[in-house]
N, C-alpha and C positions, 0 to 999 in steps of 0.2 A: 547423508543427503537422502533425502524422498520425492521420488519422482511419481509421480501419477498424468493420466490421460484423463480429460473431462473432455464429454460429447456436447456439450454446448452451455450456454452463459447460467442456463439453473444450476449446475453443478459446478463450475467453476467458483458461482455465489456460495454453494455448501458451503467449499472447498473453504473460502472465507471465511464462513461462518464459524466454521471447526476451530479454525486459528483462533478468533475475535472471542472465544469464551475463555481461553486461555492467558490471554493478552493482561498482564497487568502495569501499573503506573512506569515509565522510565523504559519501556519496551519500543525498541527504536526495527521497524520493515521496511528493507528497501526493493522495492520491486522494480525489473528490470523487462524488456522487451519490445517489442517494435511498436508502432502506432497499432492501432486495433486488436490485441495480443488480449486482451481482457484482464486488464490493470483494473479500469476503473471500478470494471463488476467485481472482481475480489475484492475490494476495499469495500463494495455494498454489502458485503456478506461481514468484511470484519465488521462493523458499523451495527448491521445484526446482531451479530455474535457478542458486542459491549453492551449491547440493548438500546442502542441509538434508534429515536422512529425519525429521525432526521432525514429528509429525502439527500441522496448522494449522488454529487455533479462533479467531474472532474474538475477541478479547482486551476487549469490551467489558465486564465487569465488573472485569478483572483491570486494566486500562487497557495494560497493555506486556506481550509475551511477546518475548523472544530467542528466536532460531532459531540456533544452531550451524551452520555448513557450509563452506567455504572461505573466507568472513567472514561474521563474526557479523550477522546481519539484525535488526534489533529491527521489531517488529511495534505500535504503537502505534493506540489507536483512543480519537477523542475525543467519541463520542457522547454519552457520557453528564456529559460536562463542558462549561459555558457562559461559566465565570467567569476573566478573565483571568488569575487570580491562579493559578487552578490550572492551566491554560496555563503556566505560566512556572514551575513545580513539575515538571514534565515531566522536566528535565534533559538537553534534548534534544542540547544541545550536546557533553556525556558521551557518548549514546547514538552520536554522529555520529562519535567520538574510536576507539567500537570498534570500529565497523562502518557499515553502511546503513540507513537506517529508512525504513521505509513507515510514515505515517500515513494514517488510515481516518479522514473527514470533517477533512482537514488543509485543507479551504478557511476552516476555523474557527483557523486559527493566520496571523494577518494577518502581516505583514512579513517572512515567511521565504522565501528564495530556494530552491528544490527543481523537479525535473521533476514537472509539475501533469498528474494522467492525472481525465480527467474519464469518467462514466459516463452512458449514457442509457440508459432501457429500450425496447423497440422493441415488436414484437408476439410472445406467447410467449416461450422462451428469447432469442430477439436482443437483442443490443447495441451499442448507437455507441459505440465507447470513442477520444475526442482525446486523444492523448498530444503533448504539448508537450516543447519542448528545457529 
Protein backbone atom coordinates (compact mmCIF):
# COMPACT_ATOMS: atom_id res chain seq x y z
CA UNK A 1 0.00 0.00 0.00
CA UNK A 2 1.09 3.82 -0.76
CA UNK A 3 0.20 6.35 1.19
CA UNK A 4 0.93 9.98 0.36
CA UNK A 5 -0.24 13.66 1.74
CA UNK A 6 -1.65 16.08 -1.03
CA UNK A 7 -1.78 20.02 0.00
CA UNK A 8 -4.93 20.72 -1.83
CA UNK A 9 -7.24 19.59 -4.93
CA UNK A 10 -4.17 20.51 -7.75
CA UNK A 11 -2.39 17.70 -6.55
CA UNK A 12 -4.72 15.29 -5.36
CA UNK A 13 -5.82 15.98 -9.39
CA UNK A 14 -2.03 14.78 -10.07
CA UNK A 15 -2.44 12.34 -7.94
CA UNK A 16 -5.27 11.04 -10.36
CA UNK A 17 -3.66 11.82 -13.11
CA UNK A 18 -0.67 9.55 -12.35
CA UNK A 19 -3.15 6.54 -11.84
CA UNK A 20 -5.39 7.54 -15.25
CA UNK A 21 -2.33 6.94 -17.59
CA UNK A 22 -1.76 3.64 -16.28
CA UNK A 23 -5.31 2.52 -16.22
CA UNK A 24 -6.28 0.12 -18.84
CA UNK A 25 -9.73 -1.74 -20.25
CA UNK A 26 -11.38 -4.08 -17.22
CA UNK A 27 -9.48 -1.99 -14.51
CA UNK A 28 -12.07 -1.70 -11.77
CA UNK A 29 -11.13 1.74 -8.54
CA UNK A 30 -13.07 1.80 -5.76
CA UNK A 31 -12.58 4.79 -3.87
CA UNK A 32 -13.72 5.26 -0.34
CA UNK A 33 -14.06 8.35 2.11
CA UNK A 34 -16.22 10.84 3.75
CA UNK A 35 -18.23 13.60 1.80
CA UNK A 36 -15.84 16.28 0.61
CA UNK A 37 -12.55 13.82 1.08
CA UNK A 38 -11.75 14.56 -2.81
CA UNK A 39 -13.21 11.71 -4.54
CA UNK A 40 -14.53 13.50 -7.22
CA UNK A 41 -11.30 15.59 -8.07
CA UNK A 42 -9.27 12.33 -8.39
CA UNK A 43 -11.52 10.76 -10.82
CA UNK A 44 -10.79 14.59 -12.63
CA UNK A 45 -7.26 13.76 -12.72
CA UNK A 46 -8.08 9.98 -13.79
CA UNK A 47 -10.26 11.32 -16.60
CA UNK A 48 -6.96 13.34 -17.63
CA UNK A 49 -4.65 10.89 -17.34
CA UNK A 50 -7.25 8.45 -20.17
CA UNK A 51 -7.16 11.74 -22.12
CA UNK A 52 -10.89 12.48 -21.55
CA UNK A 53 -11.45 16.51 -22.29
CA UNK A 54 -14.79 15.66 -20.86
CA UNK A 55 -15.80 18.20 -18.13
CA UNK A 56 -16.21 15.69 -14.64
CA UNK A 57 -19.38 16.05 -12.34
CA UNK A 58 -19.96 13.73 -9.60
CA UNK A 59 -22.47 11.54 -11.12
CA UNK A 60 -24.41 11.20 -7.80
CA UNK A 61 -27.75 11.77 -9.11
CA UNK A 62 -27.14 10.34 -12.57
CA UNK A 63 -25.40 7.18 -10.70
CA UNK A 64 -22.84 6.47 -14.01
CA UNK A 65 -21.35 9.04 -16.34
CA UNK A 66 -18.69 7.63 -19.20
CA UNK A 67 -15.78 9.60 -19.84
CA UNK A 68 -14.43 9.14 -23.61
CA UNK A 69 -10.61 9.16 -23.89
CA UNK A 70 -8.03 6.44 -24.97
CA UNK A 71 -10.51 3.97 -23.03
CA UNK A 72 -13.63 4.66 -22.05
CA UNK A 73 -13.53 5.35 -18.09
CA UNK A 74 -17.12 4.99 -16.68
CA UNK A 75 -17.47 7.12 -13.54
CA UNK A 76 -19.87 5.49 -11.13
CA UNK A 77 -20.94 6.86 -7.59
CA UNK A 78 -23.00 4.87 -5.10
CA UNK A 79 -24.00 7.45 -2.57
CA UNK A 80 -27.01 7.61 -2.98
CA UNK A 81 -27.76 3.73 -3.23
CA UNK A 82 -27.80 1.24 -0.05
CA UNK A 83 -29.83 -1.64 -1.39
CA UNK A 84 -28.00 -4.58 -2.70
CA UNK A 85 -30.36 -5.17 -5.20
CA UNK A 86 -29.48 -2.02 -6.76
CA UNK A 87 -25.83 -2.72 -6.42
CA UNK A 88 -26.22 -5.64 -8.66
CA UNK A 89 -28.31 -3.37 -11.20
CA UNK A 90 -25.18 -1.42 -11.84
CA UNK A 91 -23.99 -3.70 -14.76
CA UNK A 92 -20.71 -3.20 -13.63
CA UNK A 93 -19.28 -6.14 -15.28
CA UNK A 94 -20.46 -4.51 -18.95
CA UNK A 95 -19.07 -1.34 -17.62
CA UNK A 96 -15.63 -3.23 -16.96
CA UNK A 97 -15.94 -5.01 -20.74
CA UNK A 98 -15.64 -1.22 -22.17
CA UNK A 99 -13.43 0.19 -20.35
CA UNK A 100 -12.22 1.30 -16.48
CA UNK A 101 -14.53 2.28 -13.78
CA UNK A 102 -14.00 4.19 -10.86
CA UNK A 103 -16.50 3.80 -8.27
CA UNK A 104 -17.23 6.71 -5.72
CA UNK A 105 -18.20 5.11 -2.10
CA UNK A 106 -17.21 1.54 -3.77
CA UNK A 107 -16.24 0.41 -0.24
CA UNK A 108 -20.26 -0.26 -0.40
CA UNK A 109 -20.01 -2.90 -3.13
CA UNK A 110 -18.63 -6.01 -0.92
CA UNK A 111 -16.83 -8.72 -2.85
CA UNK A 112 -15.38 -6.98 -5.76
CA UNK A 113 -11.64 -7.30 -6.42
CA UNK A 114 -10.47 -3.56 -7.64
CA UNK A 115 -7.43 -1.05 -6.58
CA UNK A 116 -9.04 0.28 -3.15
CA UNK A 117 -7.87 4.20 -2.95
CA UNK A 118 -8.95 5.30 0.28
CA UNK A 119 -9.44 9.15 1.48
CA UNK A 120 -8.73 10.97 4.75
CA UNK A 121 -9.25 14.58 5.37
CA UNK A 122 -6.47 16.20 7.18
CA UNK A 123 -6.29 19.91 8.16
CA UNK A 124 -7.64 22.50 5.48
CA UNK A 125 -7.20 21.36 1.77
CA UNK A 126 -4.79 18.14 3.00
CA UNK A 127 -5.19 14.72 2.35
CA UNK A 128 -4.10 11.17 3.15
CA UNK A 129 -4.92 9.32 0.30
CA UNK A 130 -3.73 5.06 0.67
CA UNK A 131 -3.78 3.64 -2.49
CA UNK A 132 -3.67 -0.04 -2.55
CA UNK A 133 -2.48 -2.75 -5.31
Amino acid sequence: MRELITNGPGETEAEGERLGVTLQPGDLVLLAGPLGAGKTTFVRGLARGVGSPAHVASPTFQLVRVYPGRIALAHVDLYRLEASAELAGLGLEELLDQGAVVVEWGDRLTGEHGRRITFEVLEGDRRRIRIGD
